[in-house]
Phi, psi and omega in degrees: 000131196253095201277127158348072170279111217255160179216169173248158193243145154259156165217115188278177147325143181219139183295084186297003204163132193304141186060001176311166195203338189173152175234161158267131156307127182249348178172144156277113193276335220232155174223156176307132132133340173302140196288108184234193189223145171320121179098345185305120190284140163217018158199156163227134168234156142289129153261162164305349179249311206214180139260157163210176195240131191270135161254159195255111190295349178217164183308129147170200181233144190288090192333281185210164180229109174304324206239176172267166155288172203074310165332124177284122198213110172332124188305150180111320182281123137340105163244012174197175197203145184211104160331102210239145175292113176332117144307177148325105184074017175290132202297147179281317194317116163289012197256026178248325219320321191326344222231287174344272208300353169288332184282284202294336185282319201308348194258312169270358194275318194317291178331292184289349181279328187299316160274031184298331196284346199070022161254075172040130184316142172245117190263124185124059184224025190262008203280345188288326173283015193248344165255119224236112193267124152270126192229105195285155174265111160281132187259091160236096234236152178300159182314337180264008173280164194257321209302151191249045143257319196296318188303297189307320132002292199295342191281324170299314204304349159280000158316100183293135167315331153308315186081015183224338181236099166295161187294131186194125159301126170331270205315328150331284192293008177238331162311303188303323193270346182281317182297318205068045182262135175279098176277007160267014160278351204245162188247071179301120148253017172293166190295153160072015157112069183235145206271086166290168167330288189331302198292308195291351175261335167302326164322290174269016163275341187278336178234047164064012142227081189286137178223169203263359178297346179297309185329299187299306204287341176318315187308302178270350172319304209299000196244175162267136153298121201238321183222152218225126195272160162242136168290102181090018163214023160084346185288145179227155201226125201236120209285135170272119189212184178019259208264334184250007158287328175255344175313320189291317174314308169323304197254016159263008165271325172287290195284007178241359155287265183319173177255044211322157181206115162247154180222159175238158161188155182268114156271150139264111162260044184287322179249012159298307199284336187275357161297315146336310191276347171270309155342309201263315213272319160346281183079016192280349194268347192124139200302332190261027187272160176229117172230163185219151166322310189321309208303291191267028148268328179306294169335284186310336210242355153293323173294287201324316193291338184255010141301302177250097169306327168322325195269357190273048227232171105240162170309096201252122173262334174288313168260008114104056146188194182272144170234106186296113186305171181249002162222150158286108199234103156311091171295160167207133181258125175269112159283145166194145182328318178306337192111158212264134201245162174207073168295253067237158173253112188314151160066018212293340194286353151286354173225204226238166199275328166271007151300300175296305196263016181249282163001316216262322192299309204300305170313334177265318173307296170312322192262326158318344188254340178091358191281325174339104190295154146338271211302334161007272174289343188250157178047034176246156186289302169224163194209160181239133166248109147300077181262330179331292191311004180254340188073025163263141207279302144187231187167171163247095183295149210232116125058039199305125188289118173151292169268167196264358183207135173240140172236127151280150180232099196283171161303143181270132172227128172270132239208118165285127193242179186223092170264115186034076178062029185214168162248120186214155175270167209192165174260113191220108194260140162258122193234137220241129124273186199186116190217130182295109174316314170331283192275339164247123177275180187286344172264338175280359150257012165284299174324292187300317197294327156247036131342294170296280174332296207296332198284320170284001169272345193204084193276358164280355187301304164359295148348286190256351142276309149348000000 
């Protein structure tokens, strides 16, 4: 009769986007003892760019789960364990198993982390794996396991798996920090080792500074905390994380680099918009196409860049010179429940106006559902802000760190205008540029935009500049 030999496994945090550094877990699919399979997603986190969703590179039954959801957690850190069936000369004994999951991941895991997200590997992205944490594994099994090392075990387990962030719910860390309690002073007695109320009121009660702010925060526990109330003064307090902690980096890096220059100008779009409606009415771009005012200013202003390529440029400062893209990889700033994203379409200047509008609806869907991948988000050139759909006129658009140019697209409004010797009302929009001075002087950025401005008054230009 033969018995089974299980070993334990990790599965770290994995760099989920070039240069990414951490993620918040936003929810667990999987629980200890549940069963998972090579590819099987079992969390999905927030990066600072997207969500995404992790799949599990191996077989096994789930051990433990290190973090809570909400938790914030570094690349790199082991955030789940996973019971895996023993190779050939793997220890039988369980009082070995400590030692087993440090040997086995280090040899299969690297090869498979470069696709976990499913956009393909990205190469020169091993220096992060070459730094290597031994990290001893406590064989602490969820409460329903039965094996009798992990019961001797458990008393360790409040030893945070980091060894630097103890485990704590946002509302926790702001009952400690309201105590001026240290939560690494504390003694967790929660599953998996995480620092409850209890324990941070026990704490300070011992150490004689109990204060009236546990109250205040009592309020917000039942929720996961997204936003955090101040007491008795109506402020409410909002933790800076994920998409609008690096959207603030972005652009106050942008606008204290670059040198921004913006122009404006009033189109008539009247006969942009019955172009539209025709369009839509048709169907000739496709029955399942979504078109918009949007279509054709990304169109025009696709045509314009491939009158003038300059403008298609970045700022290379370490070798201290420009660099023209050889494609147009189109941004479009995304409102989304996240905080505001500018995924873009590779290549868009390559393709055809139902090419374009099935790309740009596919983008806009993804990214309002939050699915927007890392690879997206990277590498785009110039970019468009649709502020207009707020019923705003127009604005000074700040820059994307990279590019040399942002076009606003104000509200479409009817205006009285002076059309072949008359004042008629007419459909009429304000288009915004935003140009790095460094790489666009006043006239090549006079030129596209009006470029942009002639194609959309006479949207057949579309054609025969193109």
């Amino acid at each position: 009769m033969t018995t089974e030999v299980r070993s334990l496994r990790e599965f770290k945090m994995p760099d989920v986007g070039e240069g990414l550094t951490e993620a918040e877990i936003l929810s667990w699919s999987v629980k200890p003892g549940d069963t998972v399979t090579d590819g099987q997603v079992v969390c999905e986190v927030e990066t600072a760019k997207a969500a995404v969703e992790l799949p599990i590179p191996f077989n096994g039954v789930v051990e433990r789960l290190f973090f809570p959801e909400g938790a914030t957690v570094d690349v790199g850190t082991v955030i789940i364990s996973v019971a895996v069936a023993g190779e050939a000369g793997a220890a039988a004994p369980a009082a070995a198993a400590p030692v087993a999951p440090v040997a086995a991941p280090a040899e299969a895991e690297p090869a498979r982390r470069e696709v976990l997200v499913g956009y393909g590997p990205r190469t020169g992205g091993t220096q992060r794996r070459a730094r290597r944490t031994t990290t001893t594994t406590v064989v602490a099994p969820a409460p329903a396991a039965p094996a009798p090392a992990p019961v001797a075990a458990a008393p360790v387990v409040p030893a945070q798996p980091t060894g630097d962030r103890p485990l704590a719910k946002p509302p926790v860390r702001k009952l400690a920090k309201d105590l001026g309690v240290d939560l690494r002073a504390v003694t967790p007695t929660g599953p998996d080792g995480v620092v409850t109320r209890e324990d941070v009121h026990a704490h300070a009660a011992a150490a004689a500074a109990v204060a009236a702010p546990p109250a205040e925060s009592a309020a917000v526990a039942p929720v996961e905390p997204v936003v955090v109330a101040t007491a008795g003064t109506g402020d409410v307090r909002v933790p800076i994380k994920g998409v609008r902690k690096a959207t603030a980096q972005a652009m106050v890096a942008s606008a204290f680099t670059a040198p921004h220059v913006t122009e404006f100008v009033q189109v008539d779009v009247t006969r942009t918009m019955k172009f539209v409606r025709r369009l839509k009415e048709s169907g000739e771009l496709g029955r399942d196409i979504r078109v918009s005012p949007l279509l054709l200013v990304a169109k025009a202003l696709l045509t314009a860049i491939k009158r003038h390529p300059e403008i298609n440029a970045q700022w290379d400062e370490a070798a201290q010179e420009i660099v023209i893209r050889g494609q147009v990889n189109l941004g479009i700033a995304a409102a989304t429940p996240r905080g505001l994203i500018v995924p873009n379409i590779k290549d868009a200047g390559g393709r055809t106006l139902s090419g374009l509008a099935a790309a740009l609806g596919e983008l806009i869907d993804t990214a309002r559902l939050g699915k927007t991948s890392p690879n997206d988000m990277q590498g785009g050139t110039v970019t468009i802000t649709n502020v207009g759909v707020f019923g705003v006129d127009t604005g000074t658009p700040i820059l994307n760190p990279g590019e040399a140019a942002i076009l606003a697209f104000g509200a479409v409004r009817e205006l009285p205008w002076v059309h072949k010797g008359k004042v008629v009302p007419r459909q009429v929009t304000t288009l915004a540029l935003s140009f790095d001075h460094r790489l666009v002087d006043g006239e090549l950025g006079s030129r596209v935009l009006a470029d942009v401005a002639a194609l959309l008054e006479y949207p057949k230009r579309l054609i025969t500049w193109g």
